[in-house]
C-alpha positions in Angstrom: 28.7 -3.1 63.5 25.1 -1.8 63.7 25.8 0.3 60.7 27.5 -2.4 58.8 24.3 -4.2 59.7 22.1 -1.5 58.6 23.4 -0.7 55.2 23.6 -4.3 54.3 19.7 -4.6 54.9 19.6 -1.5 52.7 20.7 -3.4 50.0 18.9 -6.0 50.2 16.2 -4.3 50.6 17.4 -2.7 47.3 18.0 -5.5 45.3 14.3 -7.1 46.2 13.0 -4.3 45.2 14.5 -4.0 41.8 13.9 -7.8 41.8 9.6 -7.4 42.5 10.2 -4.7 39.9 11.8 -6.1 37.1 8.8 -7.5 35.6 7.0 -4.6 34.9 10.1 -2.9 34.3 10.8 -5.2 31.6 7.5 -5.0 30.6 7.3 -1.2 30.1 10.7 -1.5 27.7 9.0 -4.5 26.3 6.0 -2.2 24.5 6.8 -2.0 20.4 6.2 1.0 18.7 3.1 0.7 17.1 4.2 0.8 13.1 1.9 2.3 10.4 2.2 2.2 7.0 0.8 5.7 5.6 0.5 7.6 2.2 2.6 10.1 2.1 0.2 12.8 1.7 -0.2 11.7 5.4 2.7 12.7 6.8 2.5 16.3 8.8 -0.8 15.4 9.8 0.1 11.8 11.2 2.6 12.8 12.9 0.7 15.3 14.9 -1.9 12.6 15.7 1.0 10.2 17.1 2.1 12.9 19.2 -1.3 13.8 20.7 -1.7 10.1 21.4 1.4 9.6 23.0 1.2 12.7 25.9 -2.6 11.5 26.3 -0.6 7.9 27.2 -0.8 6.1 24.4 2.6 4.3 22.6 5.4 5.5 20.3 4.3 5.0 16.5 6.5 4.7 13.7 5.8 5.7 10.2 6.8 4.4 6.9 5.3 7.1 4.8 5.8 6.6 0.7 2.6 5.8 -1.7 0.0 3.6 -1.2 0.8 0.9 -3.8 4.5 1.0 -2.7 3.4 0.2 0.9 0.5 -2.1 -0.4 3.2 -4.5 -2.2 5.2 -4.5 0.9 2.7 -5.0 3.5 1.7 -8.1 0.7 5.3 -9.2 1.0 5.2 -9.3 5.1 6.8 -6.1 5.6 5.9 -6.0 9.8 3.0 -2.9 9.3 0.5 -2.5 12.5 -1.7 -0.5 10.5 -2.0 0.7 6.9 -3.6 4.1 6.1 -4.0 4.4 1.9 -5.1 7.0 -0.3 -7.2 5.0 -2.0 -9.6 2.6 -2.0 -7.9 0.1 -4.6 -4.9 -0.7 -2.6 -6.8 -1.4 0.4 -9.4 -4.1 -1.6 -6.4 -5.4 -2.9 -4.6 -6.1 0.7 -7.8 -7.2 2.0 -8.2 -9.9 -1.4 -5.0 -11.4 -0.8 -5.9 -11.7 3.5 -3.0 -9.1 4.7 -6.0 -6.7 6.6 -8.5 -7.1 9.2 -11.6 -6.6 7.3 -13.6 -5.8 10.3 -10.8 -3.2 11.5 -11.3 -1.6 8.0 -12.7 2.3 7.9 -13.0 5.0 5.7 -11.1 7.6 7.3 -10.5 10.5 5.2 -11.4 12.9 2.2 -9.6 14.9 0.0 -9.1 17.3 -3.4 -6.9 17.4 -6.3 -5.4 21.0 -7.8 -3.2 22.0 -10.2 -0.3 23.8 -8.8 2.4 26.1 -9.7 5.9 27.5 -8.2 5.2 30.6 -5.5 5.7 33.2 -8.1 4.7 31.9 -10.8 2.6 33.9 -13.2 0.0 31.3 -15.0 -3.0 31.4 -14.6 -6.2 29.0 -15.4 -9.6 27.9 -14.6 -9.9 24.1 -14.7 -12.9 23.0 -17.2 -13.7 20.7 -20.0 -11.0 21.4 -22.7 -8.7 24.0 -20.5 -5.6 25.0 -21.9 -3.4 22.7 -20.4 -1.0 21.7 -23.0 -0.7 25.8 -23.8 0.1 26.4 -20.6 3.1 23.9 -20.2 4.7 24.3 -23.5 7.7 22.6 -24.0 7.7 21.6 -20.2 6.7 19.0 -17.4 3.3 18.4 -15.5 4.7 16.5 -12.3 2.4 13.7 -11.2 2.4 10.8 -9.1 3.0 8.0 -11.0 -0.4 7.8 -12.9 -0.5 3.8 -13.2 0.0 2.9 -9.2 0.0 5.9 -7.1 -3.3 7.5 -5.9 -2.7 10.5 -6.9 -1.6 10.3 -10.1 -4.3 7.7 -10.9 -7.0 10.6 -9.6 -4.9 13.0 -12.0 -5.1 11.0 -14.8 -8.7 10.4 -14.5 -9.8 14.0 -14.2 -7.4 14.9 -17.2 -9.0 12.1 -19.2 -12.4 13.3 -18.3 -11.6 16.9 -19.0 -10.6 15.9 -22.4 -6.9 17.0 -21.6 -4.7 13.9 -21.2 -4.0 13.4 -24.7 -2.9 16.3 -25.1 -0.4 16.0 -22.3 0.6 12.6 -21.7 4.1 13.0 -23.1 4.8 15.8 -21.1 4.3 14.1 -17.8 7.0 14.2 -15.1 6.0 10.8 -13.1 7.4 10.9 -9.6 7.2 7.8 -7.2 4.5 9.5 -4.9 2.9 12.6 -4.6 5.4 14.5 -2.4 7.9 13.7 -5.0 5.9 15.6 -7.4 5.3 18.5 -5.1 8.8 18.9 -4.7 9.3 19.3 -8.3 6.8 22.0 -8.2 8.3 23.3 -5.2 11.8 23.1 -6.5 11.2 25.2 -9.8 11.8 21.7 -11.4 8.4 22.0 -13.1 5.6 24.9 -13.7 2.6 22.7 -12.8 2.0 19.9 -10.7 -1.4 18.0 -9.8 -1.0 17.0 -5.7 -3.9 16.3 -3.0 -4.9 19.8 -1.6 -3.5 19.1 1.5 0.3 19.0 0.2 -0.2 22.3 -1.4 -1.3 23.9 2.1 1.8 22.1 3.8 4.4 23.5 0.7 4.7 27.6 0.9 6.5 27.5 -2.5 3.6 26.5 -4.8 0.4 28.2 -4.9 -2.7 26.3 -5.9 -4.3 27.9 -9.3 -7.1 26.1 -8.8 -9.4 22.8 -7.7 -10.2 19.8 -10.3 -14.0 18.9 -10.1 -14.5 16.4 -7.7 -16.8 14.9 -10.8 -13.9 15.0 -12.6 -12.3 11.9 -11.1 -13.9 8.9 -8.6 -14.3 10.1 -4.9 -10.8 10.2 -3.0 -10.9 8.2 0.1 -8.7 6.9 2.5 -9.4 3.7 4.4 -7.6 2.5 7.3 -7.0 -1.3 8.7 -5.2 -3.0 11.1 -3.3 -5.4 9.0 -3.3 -9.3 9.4 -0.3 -9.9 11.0 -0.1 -7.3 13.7 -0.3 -9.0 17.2 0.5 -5.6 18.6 -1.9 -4.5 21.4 -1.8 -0.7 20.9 -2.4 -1.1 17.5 -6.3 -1.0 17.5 -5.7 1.5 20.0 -4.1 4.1 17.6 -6.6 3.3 14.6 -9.5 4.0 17.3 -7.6 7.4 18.2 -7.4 8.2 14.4 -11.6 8.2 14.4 -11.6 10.2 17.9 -12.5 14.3 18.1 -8.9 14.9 18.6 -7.4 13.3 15.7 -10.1 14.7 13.3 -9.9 18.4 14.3 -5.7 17.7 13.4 -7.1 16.2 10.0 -9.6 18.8 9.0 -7.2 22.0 9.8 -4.5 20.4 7.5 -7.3 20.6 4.9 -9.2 16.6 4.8 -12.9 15.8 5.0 -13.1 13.7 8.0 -15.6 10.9 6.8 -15.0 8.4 9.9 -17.6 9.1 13.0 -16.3 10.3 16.1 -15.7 8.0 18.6 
């Protein structure tokens, strides 16, 4: 009887507790993800950064990673994005015109270069300069870019072609790919000989080699802001974009090749 007794007071005891519990325990499973929206150029060293964060207690983060004017026009449509991380600054004014970012969240995060890149074994060779011999150098192939009307990097491609005196001379041979990973790929693939990419995607890729570095007066300065976006009511949110300016986050960022520009926190 006494034990009866006993182990029925052991379950309620149980059940209370779970009861007193529940609350935070819902809580706890209640946390979202927090959800950035990333260029794809991004991606290795984002994912780094959210792991970081997450053993020093800080949330799970999912990424959409693709390029920035793809993300842009969804973020514009209400695609549900925590924060936006672009590769340039044009996107970002453009989210922040139409009212889908927190302009007082907004900071320029990151730096980066353009090169011309080739398979692994490939043999070309070239020095980029006013006039180079880019056309020569194709022949009857492809340059893979990012798309050089919406995408960052093909935009920055085209530029520095155009102010090199080049892009006429290869316009019809361009291989446009949806973002700049895309055109890696093709590099990386054997798809085609050359490919312009951010720096950091050639250091991430072992099958191209980079033949050499556009002049960063070649093409407008390559930044990428961050922002938490307007309709975000996620807490950790401004907590991830604040660990993305922190000493931890930058020293991930600047071995995978970027020129930190944000301040420590």
């Amino acid at each position: 009887m006494i034990r009866a007794f006993r182990s029925a007071m052991l379950a309620l005891t149980a059940v209370v507790s779970a009861w007193a519990a529940g609350p935070f325990l819902v809580a706890a499973r209640a946390e979202q993800p927090v959800t950035v929206f990333a260029a794809a150029s991004l991606k290795e060293s984002a994912e780094k950064i959210a792991a970081a964060w997450k053993a020093a207690g800080g949330a799970d983060v999912t990424f959409s990673f693709a390029g920035s004017s793809a993300l842009a026009k969804q973020i514009e449509e209400g695609a549900p994005a925590d924060v936006f991380i672009s590769a340039d600054l044009k996107w970002m004014d453009h989210l922040e015109k139409a009212g889908r970012v927190k302009t007082d969240t907004r900071v320029n995060l990151l730096g980066n270069r353009i090169v011309l890149v080739a398979p692994k074994d490939s043999t070309a060779a070239t020095t980029i300069a006013s006039g180079f011999p880019l056309a020569a150098l194709l022949g009857n192939e492809r340059l893979a870019m990012a798309n050089v009307d919406a995408v960052p990097a093909g935009t920055y491609g085209k530029a520095a072609l155009t102010n090199l005196g080049v892009w006429e001379s290869v316009k019809d041979k361009v291989a446009q790919a949806e973002n700049v990973r895309a055109a890696l790929l093709l590099v990386s693939r054997g798809e085609a000989p050359l490919g312009i990419v951010y720096e950091t995607d050639a250091r991430v890729d072992p099958s191209v080699k980079i033949l050499d570095r556009f002049p960063e007066t070649s093409h407008p300065a390559i930044v990428y802001p961050a922002a938490l976006t307007t309709d975000s009511t996620n807490p950790r949110a401004a907590d991830f974009l604040a660990y993305l300016q922190g000493a931890d986050a930058h020293a991930i960022f600047t071995a995978a090749g970027f020129t930190v520009l944000a301040k420590t926190n």
